[in-house]
C-alpha positions in Angstrom: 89.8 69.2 116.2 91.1 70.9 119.5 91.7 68.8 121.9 90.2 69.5 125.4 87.3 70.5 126.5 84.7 73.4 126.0 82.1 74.7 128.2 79.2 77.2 126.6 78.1 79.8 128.8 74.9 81.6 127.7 74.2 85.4 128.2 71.0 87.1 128.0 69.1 84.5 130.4 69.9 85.4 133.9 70.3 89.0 135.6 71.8 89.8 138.8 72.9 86.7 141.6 74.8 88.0 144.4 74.2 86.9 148.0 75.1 83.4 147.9 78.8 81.8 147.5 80.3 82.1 143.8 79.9 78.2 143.6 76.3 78.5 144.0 75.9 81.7 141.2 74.3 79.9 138.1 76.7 80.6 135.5 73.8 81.6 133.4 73.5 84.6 135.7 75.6 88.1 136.2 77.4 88.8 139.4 78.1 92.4 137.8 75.0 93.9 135.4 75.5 97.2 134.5 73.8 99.3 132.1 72.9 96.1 129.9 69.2 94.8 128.9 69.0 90.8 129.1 66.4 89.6 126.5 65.4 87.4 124.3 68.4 85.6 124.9 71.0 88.4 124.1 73.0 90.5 126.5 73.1 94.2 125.0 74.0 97.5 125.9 71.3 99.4 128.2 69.4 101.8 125.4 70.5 105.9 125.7 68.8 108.6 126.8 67.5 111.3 124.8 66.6 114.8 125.1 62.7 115.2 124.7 62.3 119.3 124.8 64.1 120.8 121.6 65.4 124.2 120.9 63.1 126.2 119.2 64.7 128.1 116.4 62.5 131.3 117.2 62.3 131.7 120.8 65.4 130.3 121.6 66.4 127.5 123.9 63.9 125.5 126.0 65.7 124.3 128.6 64.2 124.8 132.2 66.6 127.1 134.0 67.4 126.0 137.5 66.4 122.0 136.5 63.2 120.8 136.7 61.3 119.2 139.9 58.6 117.5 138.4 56.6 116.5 135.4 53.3 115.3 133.7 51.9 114.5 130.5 48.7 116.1 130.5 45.5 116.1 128.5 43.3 119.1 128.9 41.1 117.8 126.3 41.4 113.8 124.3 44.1 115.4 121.3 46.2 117.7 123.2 49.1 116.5 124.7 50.9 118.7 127.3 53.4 118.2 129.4 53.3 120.3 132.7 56.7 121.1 134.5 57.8 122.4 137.9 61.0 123.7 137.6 63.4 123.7 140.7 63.4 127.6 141.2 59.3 127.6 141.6 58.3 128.3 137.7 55.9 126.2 136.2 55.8 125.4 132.7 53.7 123.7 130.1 55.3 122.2 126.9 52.8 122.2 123.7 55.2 120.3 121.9 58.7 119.6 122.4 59.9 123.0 120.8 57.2 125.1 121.9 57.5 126.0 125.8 54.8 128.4 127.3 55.0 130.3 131.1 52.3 129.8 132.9 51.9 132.6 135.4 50.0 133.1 138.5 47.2 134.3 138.8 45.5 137.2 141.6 46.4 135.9 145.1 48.6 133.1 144.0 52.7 133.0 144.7 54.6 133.8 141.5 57.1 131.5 142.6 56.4 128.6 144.6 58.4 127.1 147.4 60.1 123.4 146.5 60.3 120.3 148.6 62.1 117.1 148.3 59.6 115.6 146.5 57.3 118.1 144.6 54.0 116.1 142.9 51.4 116.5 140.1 48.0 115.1 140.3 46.3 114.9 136.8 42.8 114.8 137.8 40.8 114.4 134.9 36.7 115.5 135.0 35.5 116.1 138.5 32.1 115.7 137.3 30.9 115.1 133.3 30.6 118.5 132.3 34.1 120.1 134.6 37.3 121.0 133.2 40.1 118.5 133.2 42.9 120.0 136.0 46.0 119.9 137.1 47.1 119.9 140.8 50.3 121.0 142.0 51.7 120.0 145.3 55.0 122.0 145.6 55.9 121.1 149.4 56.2 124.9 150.4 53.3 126.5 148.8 49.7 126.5 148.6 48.3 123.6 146.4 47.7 125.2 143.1 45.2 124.3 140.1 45.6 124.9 136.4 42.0 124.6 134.7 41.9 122.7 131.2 44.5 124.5 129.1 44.8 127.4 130.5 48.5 129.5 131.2 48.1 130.6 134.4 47.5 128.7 137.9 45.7 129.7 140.7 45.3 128.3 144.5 42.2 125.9 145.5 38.8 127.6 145.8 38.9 126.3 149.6 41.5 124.7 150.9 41.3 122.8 154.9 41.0 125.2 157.1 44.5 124.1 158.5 46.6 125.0 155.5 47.6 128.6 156.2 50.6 127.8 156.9 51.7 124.0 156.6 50.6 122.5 153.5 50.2 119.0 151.5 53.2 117.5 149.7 50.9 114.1 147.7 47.9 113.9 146.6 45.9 111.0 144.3 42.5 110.9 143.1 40.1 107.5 144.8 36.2 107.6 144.4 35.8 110.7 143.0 37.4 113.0 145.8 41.4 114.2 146.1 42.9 112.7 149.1 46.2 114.9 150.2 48.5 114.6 153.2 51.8 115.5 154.3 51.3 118.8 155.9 54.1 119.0 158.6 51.6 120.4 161.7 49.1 117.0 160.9 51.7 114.1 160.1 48.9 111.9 160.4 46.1 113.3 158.9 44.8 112.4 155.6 42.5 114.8 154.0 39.4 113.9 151.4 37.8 116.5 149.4 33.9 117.0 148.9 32.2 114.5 146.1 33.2 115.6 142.7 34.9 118.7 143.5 38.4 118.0 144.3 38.8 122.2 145.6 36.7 121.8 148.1 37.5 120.8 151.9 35.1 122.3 153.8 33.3 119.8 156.6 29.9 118.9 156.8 27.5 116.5 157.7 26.2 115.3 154.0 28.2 112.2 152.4 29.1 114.5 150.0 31.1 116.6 152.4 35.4 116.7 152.8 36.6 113.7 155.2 39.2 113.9 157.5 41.2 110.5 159.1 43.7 110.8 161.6 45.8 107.8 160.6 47.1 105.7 163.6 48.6 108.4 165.6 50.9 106.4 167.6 51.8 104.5 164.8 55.2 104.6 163.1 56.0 108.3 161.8 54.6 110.6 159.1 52.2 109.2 156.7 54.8 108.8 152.9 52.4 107.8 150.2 49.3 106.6 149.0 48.2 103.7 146.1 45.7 102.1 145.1 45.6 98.1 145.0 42.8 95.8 144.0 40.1 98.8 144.2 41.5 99.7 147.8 43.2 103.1 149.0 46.2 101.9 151.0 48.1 104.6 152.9 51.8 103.9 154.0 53.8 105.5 157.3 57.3 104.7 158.0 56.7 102.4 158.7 53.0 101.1 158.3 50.8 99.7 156.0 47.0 100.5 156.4 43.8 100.1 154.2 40.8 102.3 153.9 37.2 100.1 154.6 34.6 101.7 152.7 32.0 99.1 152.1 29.3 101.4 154.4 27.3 103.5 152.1 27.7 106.3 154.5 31.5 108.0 154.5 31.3 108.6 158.2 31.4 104.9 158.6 34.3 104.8 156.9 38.1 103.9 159.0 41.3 102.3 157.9 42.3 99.1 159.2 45.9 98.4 160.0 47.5 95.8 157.4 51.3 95.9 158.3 53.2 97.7 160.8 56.8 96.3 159.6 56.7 98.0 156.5 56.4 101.2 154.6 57.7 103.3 151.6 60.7 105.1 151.1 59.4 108.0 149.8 55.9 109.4 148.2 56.5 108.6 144.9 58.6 105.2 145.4 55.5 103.1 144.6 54.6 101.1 141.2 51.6 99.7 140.2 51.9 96.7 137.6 49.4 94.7 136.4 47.4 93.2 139.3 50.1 94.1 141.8 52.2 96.4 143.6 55.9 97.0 143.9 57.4 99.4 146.5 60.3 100.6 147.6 60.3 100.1 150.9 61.4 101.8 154.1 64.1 99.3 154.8 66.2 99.5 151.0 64.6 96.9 149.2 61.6 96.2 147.2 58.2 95.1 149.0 55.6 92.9 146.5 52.5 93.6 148.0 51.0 90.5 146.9 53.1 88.6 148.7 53.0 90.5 151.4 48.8 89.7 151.8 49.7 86.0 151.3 52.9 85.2 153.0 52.2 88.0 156.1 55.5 88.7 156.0 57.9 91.2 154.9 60.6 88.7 154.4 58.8 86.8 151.9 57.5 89.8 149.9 61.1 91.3 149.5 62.0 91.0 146.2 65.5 91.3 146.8 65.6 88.8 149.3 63.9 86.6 147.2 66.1 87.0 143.4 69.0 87.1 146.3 70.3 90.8 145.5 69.3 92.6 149.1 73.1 92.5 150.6 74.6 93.4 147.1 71.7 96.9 147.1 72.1 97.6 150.5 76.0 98.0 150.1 75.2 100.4 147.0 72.1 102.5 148.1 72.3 105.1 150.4 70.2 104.9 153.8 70.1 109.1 153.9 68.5 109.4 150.4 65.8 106.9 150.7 63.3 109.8 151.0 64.1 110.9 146.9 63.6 107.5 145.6 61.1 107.1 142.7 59.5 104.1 141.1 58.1 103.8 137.5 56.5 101.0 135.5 56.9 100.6 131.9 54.0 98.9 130.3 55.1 98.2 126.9 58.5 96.3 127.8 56.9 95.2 131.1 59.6 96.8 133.2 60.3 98.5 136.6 62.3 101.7 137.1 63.2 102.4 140.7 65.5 105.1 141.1 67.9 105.3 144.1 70.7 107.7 145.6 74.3 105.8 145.7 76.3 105.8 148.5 79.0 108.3 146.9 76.4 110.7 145.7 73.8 113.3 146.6 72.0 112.9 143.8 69.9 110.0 142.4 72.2 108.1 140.3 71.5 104.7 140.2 68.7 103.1 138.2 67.3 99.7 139.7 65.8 97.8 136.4 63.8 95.1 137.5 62.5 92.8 133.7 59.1 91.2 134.2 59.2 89.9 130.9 59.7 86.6 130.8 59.2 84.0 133.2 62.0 84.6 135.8 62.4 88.6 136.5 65.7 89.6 136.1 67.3 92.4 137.8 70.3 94.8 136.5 71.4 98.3 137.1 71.5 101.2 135.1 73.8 104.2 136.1 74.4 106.4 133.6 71.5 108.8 134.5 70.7 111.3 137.5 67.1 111.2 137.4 64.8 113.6 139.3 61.2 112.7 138.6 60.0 109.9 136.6 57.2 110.1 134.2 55.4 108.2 130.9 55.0 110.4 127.5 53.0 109.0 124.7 54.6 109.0 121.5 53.2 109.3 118.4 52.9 105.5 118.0 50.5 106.1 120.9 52.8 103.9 123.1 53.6 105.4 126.8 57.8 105.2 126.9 59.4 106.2 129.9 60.9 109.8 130.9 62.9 111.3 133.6 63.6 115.1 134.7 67.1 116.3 134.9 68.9 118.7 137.2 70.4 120.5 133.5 66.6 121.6 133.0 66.1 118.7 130.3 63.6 116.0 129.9 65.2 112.4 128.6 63.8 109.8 127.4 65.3 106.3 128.7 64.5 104.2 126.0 66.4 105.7 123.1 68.0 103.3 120.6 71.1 105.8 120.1 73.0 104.3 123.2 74.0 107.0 124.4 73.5 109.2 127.5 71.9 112.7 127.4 71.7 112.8 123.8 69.8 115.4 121.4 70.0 114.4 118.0 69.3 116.9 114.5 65.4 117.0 114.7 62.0 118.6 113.2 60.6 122.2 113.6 56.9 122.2 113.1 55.5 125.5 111.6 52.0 126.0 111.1 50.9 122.1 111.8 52.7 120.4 109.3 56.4 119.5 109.3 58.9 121.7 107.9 61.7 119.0 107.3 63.9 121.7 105.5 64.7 123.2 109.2 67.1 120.8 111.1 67.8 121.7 114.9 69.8 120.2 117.4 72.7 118.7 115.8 73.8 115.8 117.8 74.9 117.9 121.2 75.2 116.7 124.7 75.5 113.2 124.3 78.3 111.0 126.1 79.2 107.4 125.9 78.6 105.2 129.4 80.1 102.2 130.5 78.7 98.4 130.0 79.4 95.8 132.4 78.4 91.9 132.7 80.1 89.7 134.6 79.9 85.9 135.4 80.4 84.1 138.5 83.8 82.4 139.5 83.3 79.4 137.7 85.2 76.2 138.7 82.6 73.8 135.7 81.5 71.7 138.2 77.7 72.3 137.4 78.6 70.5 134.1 81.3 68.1 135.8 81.6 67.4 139.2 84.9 65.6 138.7 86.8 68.9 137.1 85.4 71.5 140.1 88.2 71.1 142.1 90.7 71.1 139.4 93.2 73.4 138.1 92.5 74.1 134.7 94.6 75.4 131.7 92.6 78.0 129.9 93.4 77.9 126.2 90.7 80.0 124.6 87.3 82.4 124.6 85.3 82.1 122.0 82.1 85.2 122.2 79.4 84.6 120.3 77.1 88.1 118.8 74.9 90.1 116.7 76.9 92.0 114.8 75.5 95.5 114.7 78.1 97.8 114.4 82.7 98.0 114.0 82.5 98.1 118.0 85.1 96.7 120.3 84.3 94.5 123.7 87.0 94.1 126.2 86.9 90.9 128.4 88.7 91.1 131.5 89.9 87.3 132.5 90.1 86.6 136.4 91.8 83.4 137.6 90.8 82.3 141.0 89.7 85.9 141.7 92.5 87.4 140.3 92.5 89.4 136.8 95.2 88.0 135.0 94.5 89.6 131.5 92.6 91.2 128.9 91.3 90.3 125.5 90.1 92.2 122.8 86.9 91.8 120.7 86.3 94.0 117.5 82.7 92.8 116.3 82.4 94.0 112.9 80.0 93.0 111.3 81.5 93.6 108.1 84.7 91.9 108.6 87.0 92.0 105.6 89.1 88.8 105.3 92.4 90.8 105.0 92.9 93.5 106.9 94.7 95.3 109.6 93.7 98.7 111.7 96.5 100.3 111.7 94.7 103.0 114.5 93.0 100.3 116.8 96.0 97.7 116.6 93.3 95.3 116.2 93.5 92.7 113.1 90.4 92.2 110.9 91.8 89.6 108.9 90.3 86.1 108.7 92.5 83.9 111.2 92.6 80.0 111.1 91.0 78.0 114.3 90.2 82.0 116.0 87.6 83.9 113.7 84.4 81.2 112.8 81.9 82.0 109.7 79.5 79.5 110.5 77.0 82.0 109.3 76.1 85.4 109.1 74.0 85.7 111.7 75.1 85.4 114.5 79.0 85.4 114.3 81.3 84.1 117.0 85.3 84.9 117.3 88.0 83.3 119.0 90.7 84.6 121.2 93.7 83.1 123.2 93.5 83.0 126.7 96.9 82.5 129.2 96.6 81.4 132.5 95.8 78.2 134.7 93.5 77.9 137.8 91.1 76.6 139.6 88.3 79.0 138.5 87.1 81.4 136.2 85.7 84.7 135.5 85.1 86.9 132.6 83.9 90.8 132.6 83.0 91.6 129.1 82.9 95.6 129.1 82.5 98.2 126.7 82.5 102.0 126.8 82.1 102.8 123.5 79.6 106.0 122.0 76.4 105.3 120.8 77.3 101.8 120.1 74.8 99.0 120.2 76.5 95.9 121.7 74.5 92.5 121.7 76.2 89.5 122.8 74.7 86.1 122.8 77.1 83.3 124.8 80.9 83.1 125.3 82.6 79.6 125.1 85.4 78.1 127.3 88.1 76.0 125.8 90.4 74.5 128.7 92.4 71.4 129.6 92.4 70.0 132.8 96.1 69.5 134.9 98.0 66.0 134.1 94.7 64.7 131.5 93.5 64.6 127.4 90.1 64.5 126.4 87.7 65.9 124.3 84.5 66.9 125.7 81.8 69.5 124.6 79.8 70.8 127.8 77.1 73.1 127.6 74.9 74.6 130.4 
């Protein structure tokens, strides 16, 4: 039996604890949580991302030239999916399938190219009225809004337009009690347009309730007006910063006006907000992440940041950048109950840092994901009928985020359909573009004292790590030890799961051979192994890392072993 003592750390239960001393980091949580999913008690490796638009055999590639801007999934009637892109160089686009790509042109009077903002946007409008056309409304930021009618290929501008868009002309819009609301023309900053009843082309005043609506949003209020949700059957419009609400109890729209609910806060950007369940997350004006919730029942902004509260905001607000908090973009994943929020780091000019915030169980963790440059998030059903999240790239691909592969920008050997059925004796794609990325988890600086109080201030002799997995896979994991904040080595971890009891790599250097008191076969599943560790201190760190391609780490706990300074005893301590 070794004599000394053992502490058990578990993985998989805590995400991201920053902004309090490293004695006060439960050492259940990460101080470093990168590109790794914590669930159902396993830390694993961040799924890849894989290419959604395929090359069609006939026609040729289908990349968008110039990247792509935006995109939606669109349903011009209940079974046909499209998805409808804006490419950065003006073109729009609409995908059938992902190997059949079709141009859709503009029509008489229209701009065969339309100008690009920071933040293009699509409204998917569904009916107007039981017996319209589903549509499509494009919001370019330099053009006329434009309109594709059910499943047509062309696009054409709005029948009638406010008056006041010659020249300057929407950026957002979002459909609320049956009209299209739109704002961010630069010559009315403050004005938020409403279209006539049921006909979402038509801003012409009036006097009947049926007729367009125009509010001129606080005017001396913050600055331009960012974006637009709705919460708990409310329209809420956001400044920077401001929050106000739209009071529209009165029966007659002319008694309608908008309230003022906030005037510390706003959104970063016009697509930076995400609706979950009963509640709203936003990215707010300041860097962090505003629960707006909270916000009604607290009053404050301090209590409804979410970074402030899971104690994260210093550790963000050293990574993302104040100058692109204008292309920041938030999506919410139903099905695995999580939050993208995309951000711009601060050694980039791109958005390169994916903020995952896990609403699954009953603490939200929070990790980062960087090993994607997302322009535009979006949901695409699958053929399980289950929404799975998307993002545009500046290479003129679409990528899904949640691809079991593990690995980034990855198009695997596919399926060419040909005359609606599938011909599975035409592979395409074979396996091109795909890179491996980097997984990170760190603990805290432990010194044991949560499980001892007598061995906190202690130098320790650390004898041994013991990691505990899944085994999935001949990968390798590389722990990097640190010894009162210093990295004094690293150790090796080959987790095959298929580990022959005599046998040596010659390739990796690593042994596979059974090895007395350092490999355990408790069982199959999991499997644990355990390495020698050299070094004494008061404190302890481990960085378990792993960069390898398309590899599907999953680690469950890593144990301690460790004598204290001028004592013998055997103890067992577990968090």
């Amino acid at each position: 039996m070794y004599r000394g003592q053992n502490i058990l750390i578990p993985l998989g239960s805590g995400g991201l604890f920053t902004d309090v001393p490293q004695s006060r980091v439960p050492p259940t949580n990460l101080i470093e949580a990168q590109n790794v999913t914590l669930t159902n008690g396993y830390c694993e490796k961040s799924p890849g991302s894989k290419r959604w638009n395929q090359v069609n055999p006939f026609t040729g590639d289908t990349v968008v030239g110039g990247g792509i801007s935006a995109f939606a999934e669109f349903y011009p009637s209940p079974l046909n999916q499209r998805i409808i892109v804006l490419s950065k160089t003006g073109q729009v686009y609409k995908f059938n399938n992902p190997y059949e790509r079709v141009t859709v042109t503009a029509s008489s009077g229209s701009p065969s190219s339309l100008g690009i903002g920071v933040q293009p946007h699509l409204v998917i409008s569904g009916q107007e009225s039981p017996s319209s056309d589903r549509k499509v409304f494009i919001f370019s930021g330099h053009s006329p809004v434009q309109v594709i009618v059910g499943d047509e290929t062309t696009y054409r501008g709005m029948t009638t337009p406010a008056a006041d868009w010659e020249s300057n002309y929407p950026t957002f819009g979002i459909v609320y009690r049956s009209r299209l609301w739109c704002f961010g023309n630069t010559n009315r900053p403050d004005f938020l347009y409403a279209s006539k009843f049921q006909n979402y082309e038509d801003f012409t005043p009036g006097i009947n309730p049926t007729d367009s609506l125009l509010f001129d949003i606080f005017p001396g209020d913050g600055e331009a007006i960012t974006s637009a949700f709705v919460f708990k059957g409310n329209l809420f419009v956001c400044k920077s910063p401001g929050l106000y609400r739209l009071i529209d109890q009165d029966a007659d729209p002319d008694n309608w006006y908008f309230e003022r609910v906030n005037a510390d806060f706003g959104t970063a950007s016009s697509h930076s907000v995400a609706q979950i369940f009963d509640d709203v997350l936003l990215f707010n004006s300041q860097g962090s992440v505003t629960i707006l919730s909270a916000a009604f029942q607290f009053g404050d902004i301090e209590s409804a940041d979410l970074f402030n509260r899971l104690l994260v905001e210093r550790y963000f607000r050293n990574i993302v950048s104040g100058y692109g908090l204008t292309k920041t973009q938030a999506m919410y994943y139903p099905d695995k109950k999580q939050v993208y929020f995309s951000a711009q780091s601060k050694s980039s000019i791109v958005n390169d840092t994916i903020i995952v915030l896990d609403m699954f169980g009953k603490e939200s963790q929070i990790t980062i994901n960087n090993k994607d440059q997302p322009n535009y998030f979006g949901l695409i059903k699958d053929d399980s009928g289950i929404s799975r999240p998307f993002y545009a790239a500046d290479d003129g691909n679409i990528y899904g985020l949640d691809s079991a592969n593990r690995a980034a920008k990855y198009s695997v050997a596919g399926l060419y359909v040909v005359d609606d059925y599938w011909d599975d004796g035409y592979v395409v794609d074979e396996a091109i573009g795909g890179y491996a990325y980097n997984m990170v988890a760190q603990t805290p600086h432990m010194d044991f004292g949560f499980a001892d109080p007598t061995i906190g201030l202690k130098t320790k002799r650390y004898e041994f790590l013991e990691l505990t997995f899944q085994p999935t896979g001949d990968w390798d994991v590389y722990a990097d030890i640190y010894i009162d904040s210093e990295l004094k080595e690293t150790v090796s971890f080959n987790l095959n799961r298929d580990r022959p009891l005599a046998a040596v790599s010659v390739a990796s250097g690593i042994t596979n051979g059974f090895v007395l008191d350092i490999d355990r076969l408790d069982a199959d599943f999991p499997k644990s192994i355990r390495k020698p560790l050299h070094g004494q201190g008061r404190t302890i760190s481990v960085k378990l890392r792993s960069n390898g391609f398309s590899q599907n780490i999953k680690l469950q706990s890593l144990m301690v072993y460790f004598k204290v300074s001028d004592e013998r005893q055997i103890r067992d301590l577990r968090v």
